[in-house]
C-alpha positions in Angstrom: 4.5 2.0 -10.6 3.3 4.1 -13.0 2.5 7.4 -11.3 -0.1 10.5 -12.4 2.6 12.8 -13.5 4.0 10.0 -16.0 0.1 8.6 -16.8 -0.7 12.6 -17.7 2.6 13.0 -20.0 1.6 10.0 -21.8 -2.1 10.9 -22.0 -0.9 14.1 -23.9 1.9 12.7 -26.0 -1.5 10.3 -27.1 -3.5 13.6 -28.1 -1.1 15.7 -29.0 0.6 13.2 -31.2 -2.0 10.2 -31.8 0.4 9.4 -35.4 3.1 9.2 -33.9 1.9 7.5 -30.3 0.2 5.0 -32.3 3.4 3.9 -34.4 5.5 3.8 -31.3 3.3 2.2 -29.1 4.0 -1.9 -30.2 5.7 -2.3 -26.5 6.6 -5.7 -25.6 4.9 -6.9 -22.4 7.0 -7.9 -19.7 6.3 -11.2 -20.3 7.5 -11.4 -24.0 10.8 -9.4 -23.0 11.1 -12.1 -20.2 11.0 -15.0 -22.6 13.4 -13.3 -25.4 16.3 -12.5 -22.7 15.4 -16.2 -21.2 16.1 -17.7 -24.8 18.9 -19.9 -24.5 22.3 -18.6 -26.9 22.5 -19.6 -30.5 25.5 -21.4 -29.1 27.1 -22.2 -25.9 30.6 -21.1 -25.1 32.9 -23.4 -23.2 34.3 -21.6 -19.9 37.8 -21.0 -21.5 36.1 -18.8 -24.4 34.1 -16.8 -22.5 34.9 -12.9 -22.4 34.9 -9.7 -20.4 32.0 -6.9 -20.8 34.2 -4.9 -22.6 35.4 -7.7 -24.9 31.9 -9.1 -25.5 30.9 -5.6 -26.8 33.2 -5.4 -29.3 32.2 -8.9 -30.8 29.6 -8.4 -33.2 29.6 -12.5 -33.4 29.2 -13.1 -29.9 26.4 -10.0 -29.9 24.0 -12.2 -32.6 24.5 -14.9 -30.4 23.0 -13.1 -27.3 19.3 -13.7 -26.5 18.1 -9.8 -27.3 15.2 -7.8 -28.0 15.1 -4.3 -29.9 12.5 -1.8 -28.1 11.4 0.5 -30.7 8.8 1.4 -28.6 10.5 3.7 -26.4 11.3 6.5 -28.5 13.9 9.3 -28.5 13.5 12.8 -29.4 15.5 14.0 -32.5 19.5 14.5 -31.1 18.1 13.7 -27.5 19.1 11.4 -25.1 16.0 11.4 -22.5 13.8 8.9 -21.9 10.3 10.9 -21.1 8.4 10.5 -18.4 5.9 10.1 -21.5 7.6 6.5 -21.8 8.0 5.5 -18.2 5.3 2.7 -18.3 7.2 1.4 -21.2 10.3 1.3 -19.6 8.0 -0.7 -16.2 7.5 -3.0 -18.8 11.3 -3.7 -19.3 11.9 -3.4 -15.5 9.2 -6.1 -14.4 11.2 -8.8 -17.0 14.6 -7.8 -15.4 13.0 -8.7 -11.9 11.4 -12.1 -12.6 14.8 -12.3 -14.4 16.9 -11.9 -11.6 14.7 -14.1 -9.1 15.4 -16.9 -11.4 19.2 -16.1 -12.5 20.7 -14.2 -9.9 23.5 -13.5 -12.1 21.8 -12.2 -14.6 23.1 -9.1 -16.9 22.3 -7.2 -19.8 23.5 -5.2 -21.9 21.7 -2.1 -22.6 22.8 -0.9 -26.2 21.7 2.5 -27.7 21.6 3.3 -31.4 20.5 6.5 -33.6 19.1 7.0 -37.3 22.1 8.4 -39.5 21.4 12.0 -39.2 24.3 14.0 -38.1 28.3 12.6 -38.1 29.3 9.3 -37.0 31.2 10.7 -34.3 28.1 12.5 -32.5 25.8 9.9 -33.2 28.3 7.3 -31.4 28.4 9.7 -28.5 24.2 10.3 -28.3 24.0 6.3 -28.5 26.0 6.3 -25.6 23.7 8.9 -23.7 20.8 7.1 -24.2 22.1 3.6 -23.3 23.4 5.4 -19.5 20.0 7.0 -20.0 18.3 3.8 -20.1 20.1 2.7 -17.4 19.2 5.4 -15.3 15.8 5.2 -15.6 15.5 1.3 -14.7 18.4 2.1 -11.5 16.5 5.1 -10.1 13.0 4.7 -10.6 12.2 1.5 -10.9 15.2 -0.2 -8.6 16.6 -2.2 -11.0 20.2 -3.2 -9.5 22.9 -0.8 -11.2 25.2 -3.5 -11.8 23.4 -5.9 -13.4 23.1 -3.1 -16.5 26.1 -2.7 -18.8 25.7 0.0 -21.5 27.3 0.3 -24.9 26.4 2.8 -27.9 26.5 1.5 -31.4 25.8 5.1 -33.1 24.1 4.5 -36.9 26.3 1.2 -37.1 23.2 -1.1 -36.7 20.5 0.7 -38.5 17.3 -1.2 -38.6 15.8 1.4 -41.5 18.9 1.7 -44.0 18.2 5.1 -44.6 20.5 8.2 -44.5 17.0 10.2 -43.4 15.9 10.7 -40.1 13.8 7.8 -38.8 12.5 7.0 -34.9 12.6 3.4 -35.4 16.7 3.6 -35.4 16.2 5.8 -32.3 15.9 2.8 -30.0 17.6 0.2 -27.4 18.4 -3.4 -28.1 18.2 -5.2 -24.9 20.7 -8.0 -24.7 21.4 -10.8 -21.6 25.1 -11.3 -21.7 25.8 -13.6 -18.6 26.3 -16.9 -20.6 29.3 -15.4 -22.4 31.3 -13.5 -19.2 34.1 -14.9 -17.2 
């Protein structure tokens, strides 16, 4: 799926950038995202404890339950939101574990959450987590035909920091990929 406009932005994000490219580049295959969102939950809820979406995200218990996967991989510009065509074969990667997801679990969904580093104020960093979970979502919808409603999206902001660092740092720019059907009503 990968076409030459994407293949030459990443070819020149690898020169331009090789540092950079290099510690980004650990993707997960689609294979090892496949078996992380397969996992079973830490624990099983019984029908009359299961939640709505909106409910679920505010859980940060039922959240570390939730087979996930952080992909540090694809990276975000500084204060941006985009997903670059750059990072497109990444994001193929994500999009080929959804599908074998989905012809096994029909009712499979995940949540797409977006985080920053703690640059800026917590009110803008909440809001360009949120961008770049839709963003995300966008990207696996439109090109790669991944059905819109099996993505939720939630923005965390600098509340789950991977580096605790107050200085900028791409590996907090990221998305956590999270399969939330076990807990929904």
């Amino acid at each position: 799926m990968l076409n030459r406009r994407h293949f030459a932005a990443a070819m020149v994000a690898l020169i331009a950038f090789p540092a950079v490219a290099s510690a980004q580049n650990a993707m997960p295959s689609a294979s090892q995202i496949e078996r992380r969102l397969e996992a079973a939950p830490q624990r099983q809820l019984r029908r009359d404890q299961r939640v709505t979406v909106r409910e679920f995200k505010r859980r940060p218990e039922l959240r570390r339950m939730a087979p996930s996967i952080d992909i540090q991989a694809i990276n975000f510009e500084f204060g941006s939101a985009e997903v670059p065509y750059s990072q497109y074969g990444k994001v193929e990667q994500i999009a080929n574990a959804v599908e074998r997801l989905l012809r096994r679990r029909p009712h499979t969904r995940i949540l797409i959450e977006g985080h920053t580093d703690a640059v800026g104020s917590a009110q803008s960093n909440q809001i360009l987590s949120e961008r770049r979970a839709e963003s995300m979502k966008r990207v696996l919808a439109r090109e790669f035909r991944i059905p819109p409603y099996v993505l939720e999206t939630v923005g965390y902001g600098e509340e789950y920091l991977l580096i605790q660092t107050q200085e900028e740092n791409w590996q907090n720019r990221r998305v956590t990929l999270r399969r939330i059907d076990d807990f929904l009503r």
